[in-house]
C-alpha positions as MATLAB code, in Angstrom:
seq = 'XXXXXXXXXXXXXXXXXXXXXXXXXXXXXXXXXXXXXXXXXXXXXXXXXXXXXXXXXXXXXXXXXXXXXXXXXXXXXXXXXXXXXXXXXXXXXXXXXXXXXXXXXXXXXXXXXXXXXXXXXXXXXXXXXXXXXXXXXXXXXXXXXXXXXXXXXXXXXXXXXXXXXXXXXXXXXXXXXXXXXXXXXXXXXXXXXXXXXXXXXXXXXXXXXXXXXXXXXXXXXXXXXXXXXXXXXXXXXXXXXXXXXXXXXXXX';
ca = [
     -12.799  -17.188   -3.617;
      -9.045  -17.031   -2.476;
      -7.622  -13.471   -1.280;
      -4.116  -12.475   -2.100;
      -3.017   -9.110   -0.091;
      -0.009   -7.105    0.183;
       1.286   -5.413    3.029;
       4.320   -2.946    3.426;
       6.293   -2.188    6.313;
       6.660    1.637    6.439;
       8.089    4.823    8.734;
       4.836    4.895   10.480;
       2.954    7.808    9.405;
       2.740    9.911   12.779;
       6.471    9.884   12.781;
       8.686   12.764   11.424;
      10.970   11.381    9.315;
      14.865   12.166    9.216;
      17.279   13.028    6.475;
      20.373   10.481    6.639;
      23.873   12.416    7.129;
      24.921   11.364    3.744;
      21.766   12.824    2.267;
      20.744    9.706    0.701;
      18.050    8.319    2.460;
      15.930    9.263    4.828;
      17.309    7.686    8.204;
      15.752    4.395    9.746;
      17.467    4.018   13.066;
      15.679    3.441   16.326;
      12.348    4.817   13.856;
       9.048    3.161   14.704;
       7.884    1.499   11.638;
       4.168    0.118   10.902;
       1.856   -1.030    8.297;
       1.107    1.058    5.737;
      -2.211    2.598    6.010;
      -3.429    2.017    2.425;
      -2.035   -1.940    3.002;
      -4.566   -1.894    6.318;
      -7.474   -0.942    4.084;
      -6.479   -4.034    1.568;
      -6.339   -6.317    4.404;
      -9.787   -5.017    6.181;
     -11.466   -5.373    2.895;
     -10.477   -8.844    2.283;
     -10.781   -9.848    5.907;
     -14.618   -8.447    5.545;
     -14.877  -10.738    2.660;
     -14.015  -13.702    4.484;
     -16.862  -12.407    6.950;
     -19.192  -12.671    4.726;
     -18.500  -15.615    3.634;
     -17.471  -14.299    0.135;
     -14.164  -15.504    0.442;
     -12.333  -18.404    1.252;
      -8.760  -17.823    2.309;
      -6.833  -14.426    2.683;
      -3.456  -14.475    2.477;
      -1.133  -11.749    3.130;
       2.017  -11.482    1.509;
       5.066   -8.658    2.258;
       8.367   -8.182    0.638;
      11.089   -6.830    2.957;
      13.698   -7.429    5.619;
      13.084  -10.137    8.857;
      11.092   -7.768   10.512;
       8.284   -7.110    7.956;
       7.332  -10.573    9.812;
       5.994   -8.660   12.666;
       4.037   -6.315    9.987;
       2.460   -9.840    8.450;
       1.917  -10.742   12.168;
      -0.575   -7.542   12.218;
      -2.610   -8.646    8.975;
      -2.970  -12.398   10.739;
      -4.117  -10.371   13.648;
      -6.643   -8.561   12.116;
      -7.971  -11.710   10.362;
      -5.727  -13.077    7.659;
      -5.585  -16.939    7.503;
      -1.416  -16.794    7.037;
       1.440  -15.167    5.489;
       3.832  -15.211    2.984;
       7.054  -13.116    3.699;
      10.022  -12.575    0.706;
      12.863  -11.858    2.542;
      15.352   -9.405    1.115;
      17.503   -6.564    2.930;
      17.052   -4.449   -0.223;
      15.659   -1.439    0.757;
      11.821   -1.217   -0.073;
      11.301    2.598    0.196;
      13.583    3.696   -2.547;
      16.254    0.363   -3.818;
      13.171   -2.115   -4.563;
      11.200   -0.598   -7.597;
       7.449   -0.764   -8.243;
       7.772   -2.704  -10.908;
      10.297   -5.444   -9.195;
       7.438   -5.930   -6.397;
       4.893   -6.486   -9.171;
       7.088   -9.125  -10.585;
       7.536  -10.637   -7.223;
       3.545  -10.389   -6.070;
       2.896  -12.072   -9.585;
       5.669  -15.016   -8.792;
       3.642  -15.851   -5.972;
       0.674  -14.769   -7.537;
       1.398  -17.838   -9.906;
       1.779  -20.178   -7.233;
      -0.960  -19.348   -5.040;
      -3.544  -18.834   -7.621;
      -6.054  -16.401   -5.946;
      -9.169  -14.727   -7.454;
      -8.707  -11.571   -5.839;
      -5.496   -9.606   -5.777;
      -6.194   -6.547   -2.937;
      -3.070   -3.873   -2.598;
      -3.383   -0.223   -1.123;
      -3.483    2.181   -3.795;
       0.511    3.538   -2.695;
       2.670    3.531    0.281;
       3.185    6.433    2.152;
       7.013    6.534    1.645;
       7.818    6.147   -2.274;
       3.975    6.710   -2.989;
       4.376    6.139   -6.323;
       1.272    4.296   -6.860;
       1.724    2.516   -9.641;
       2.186   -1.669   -8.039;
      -1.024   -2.566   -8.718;
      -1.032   -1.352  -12.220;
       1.998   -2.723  -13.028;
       0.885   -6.462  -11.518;
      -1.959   -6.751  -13.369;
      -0.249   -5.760  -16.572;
       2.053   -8.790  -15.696;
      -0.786  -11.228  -14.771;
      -2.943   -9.752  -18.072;
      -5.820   -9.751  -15.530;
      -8.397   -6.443  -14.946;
      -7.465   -4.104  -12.711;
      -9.704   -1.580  -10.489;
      -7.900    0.949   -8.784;
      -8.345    4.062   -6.408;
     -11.848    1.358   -5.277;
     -13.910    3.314   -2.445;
     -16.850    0.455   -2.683;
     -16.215   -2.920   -4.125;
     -19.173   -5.260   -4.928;
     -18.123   -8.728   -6.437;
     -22.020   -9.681   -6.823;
     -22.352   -7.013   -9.334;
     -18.588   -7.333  -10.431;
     -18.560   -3.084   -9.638;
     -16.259   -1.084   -8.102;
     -16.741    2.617   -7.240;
     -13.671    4.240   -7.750;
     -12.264    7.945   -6.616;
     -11.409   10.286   -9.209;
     -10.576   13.916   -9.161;
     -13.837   15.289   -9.783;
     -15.609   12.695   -7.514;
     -16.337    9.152   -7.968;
     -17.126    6.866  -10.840;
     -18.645    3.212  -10.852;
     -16.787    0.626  -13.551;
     -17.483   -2.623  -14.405;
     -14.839   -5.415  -14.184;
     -15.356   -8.260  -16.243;
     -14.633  -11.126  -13.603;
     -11.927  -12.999  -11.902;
      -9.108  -13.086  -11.393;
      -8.480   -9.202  -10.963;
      -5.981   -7.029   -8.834;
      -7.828   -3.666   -6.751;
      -6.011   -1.392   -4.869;
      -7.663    0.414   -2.092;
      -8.606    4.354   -1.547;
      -9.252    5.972    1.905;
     -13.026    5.611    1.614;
     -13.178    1.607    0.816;
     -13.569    0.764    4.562;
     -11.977    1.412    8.423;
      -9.768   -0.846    9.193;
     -10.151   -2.285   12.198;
      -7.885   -2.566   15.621;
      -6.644   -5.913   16.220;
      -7.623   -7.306   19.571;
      -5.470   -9.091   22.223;
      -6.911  -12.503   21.827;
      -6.593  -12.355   17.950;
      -3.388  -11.223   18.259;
      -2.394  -14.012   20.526;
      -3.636  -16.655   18.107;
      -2.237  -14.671   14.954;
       1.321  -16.033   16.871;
       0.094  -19.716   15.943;
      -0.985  -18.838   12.058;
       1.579  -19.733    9.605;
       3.904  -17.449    7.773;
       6.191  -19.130    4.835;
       9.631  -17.019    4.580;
      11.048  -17.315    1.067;
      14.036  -15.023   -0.242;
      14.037  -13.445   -3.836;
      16.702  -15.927   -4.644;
      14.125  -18.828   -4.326;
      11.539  -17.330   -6.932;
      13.664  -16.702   -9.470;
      12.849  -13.316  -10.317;
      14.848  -10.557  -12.262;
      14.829   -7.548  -10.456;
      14.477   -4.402  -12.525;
      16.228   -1.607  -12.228;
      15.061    1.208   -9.870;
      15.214    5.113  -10.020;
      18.855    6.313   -8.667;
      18.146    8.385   -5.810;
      20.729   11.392   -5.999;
      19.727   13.575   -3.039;
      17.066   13.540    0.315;
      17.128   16.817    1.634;
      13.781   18.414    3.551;
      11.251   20.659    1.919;
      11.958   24.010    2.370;
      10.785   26.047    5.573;
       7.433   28.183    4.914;
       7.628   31.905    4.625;
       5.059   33.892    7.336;
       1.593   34.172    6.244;
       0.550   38.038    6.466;
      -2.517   39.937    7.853;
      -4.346   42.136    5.853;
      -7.293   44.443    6.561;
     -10.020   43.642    5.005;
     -11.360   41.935    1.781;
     -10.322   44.227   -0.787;
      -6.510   44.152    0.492;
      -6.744   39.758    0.425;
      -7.955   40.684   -3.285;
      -5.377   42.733   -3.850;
      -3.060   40.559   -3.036;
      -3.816   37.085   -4.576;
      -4.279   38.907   -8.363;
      -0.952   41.043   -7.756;
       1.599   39.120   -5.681;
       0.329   35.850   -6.021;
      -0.963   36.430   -9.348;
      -3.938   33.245   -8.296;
      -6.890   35.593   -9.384;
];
């Protein structure tokens, strides 16, 4: 079994992000940037299944500028065979659109031919979840999402809902997942795999060379910062809290 994962180069999620003056964007100078935590997941699950001997080949793939390289250089790091980067300095957090990434991950898709498609379930700066949908609509393949436990023996996956979890049954190969917070922990790359993952292979290709047609995005009008929170209040005891969720907050 061949793995095909994505990876995204984000803001890194301990960082506070900033508005750009022109209240466009939010503002990516001198920002640390890192992989996106739901894309870590993808690429410990798949990494786990080459472990176990389950799977053959991962291969990570990332769409974005020349230094999403050092983002694929993580994933070979942390166990991916190589990498496939499509270069473009389109911006990936609000320019590139979900559904031009899913045409671009099912370009390569085409030409790589894996079994298993693994994607985090949304990136933590559009989070619009909605890539891996989208790609295996364009493949016409099955598609798991939200997985917390995948078992390809049993062709299962355990997937998060609102009210829990729920198991489904996918009816084989190829398929795209995306990966939930409970699927695994990804692990910490270690010096000596991160020295070799300088010798794995990356192929750079631009969107030019796959010949896709990128769709058109959402317009972004304005960025602006949520608003400030208002003071919480004290109150004296439990019948004044009652008081005031049913007849301020109106909750109760």
């Amino acid at each position: 079994m061949r793995v095909m994962v994505g990876v995204k180069r984000v803001v890194d999620y301990a960082v506070k992000v900033r508005v750009a003056a022109d209240k466009k964007a939010v503002d990516l100078a001198n920002v640390k940037m890192s992989m996106n935590p739901f894309c870590e997941i993808a690429v410990e699950e798949a990494v786990r299944l080459k472990e176990a001997k389950k799977a053959t080949e991962v291969i990570a793939v990332s769409v974005g500028p020349k230094a999403s390289a050092e983002t694929l250089r993580t994933a070979l790091a942390m166990g991916a065979d190589r990498g496939i980067h499509i270069m473009t300095d389109i911006r990936t957090d609000q320019e590139l659109g979900s559904l031009s990434v899913a045409k671009i991950l099912a370009k390569v898709a085409s030409e790589e031919s894996p079994d298993a498609i693994i994607l985090g379930k949304q990136s933590i700066d559009g989070d619009f979840g909605c890539t891996g949908s989208m790609l295996a609509s364009l493949m016409d393949v099955p598609q798991c999402t939200f997985a917390a436990k995948i078992d390809f023996d049993a062709s299962t996956v355990e997937r998060e809902t609102d009210t829990g979890t729920e198991i489904v049954k996918f009816p084989g190969l190829p398929a795209v997942f995306t990966a939930d917070l409970r699927l695994n922990e990804p692990r910490y790359a270690t010096l000596p795999n991160i020295m070799k993952a300088k010798k794995k292979k990356i192929d750079t290709k631009s969107i030019e060379d796959l010949g896709v047609e990128l769709s058109e995005g959402n317009e972004v009008l304005e960025v602006f910062e949520p608003p400030p929170r208002e003071a919480g209040i004290l109150v004296d005891d439990v019948d004044g809290l009652v008081d005031k969720l049913k007849n301020e907050a109106s909750v109760i």
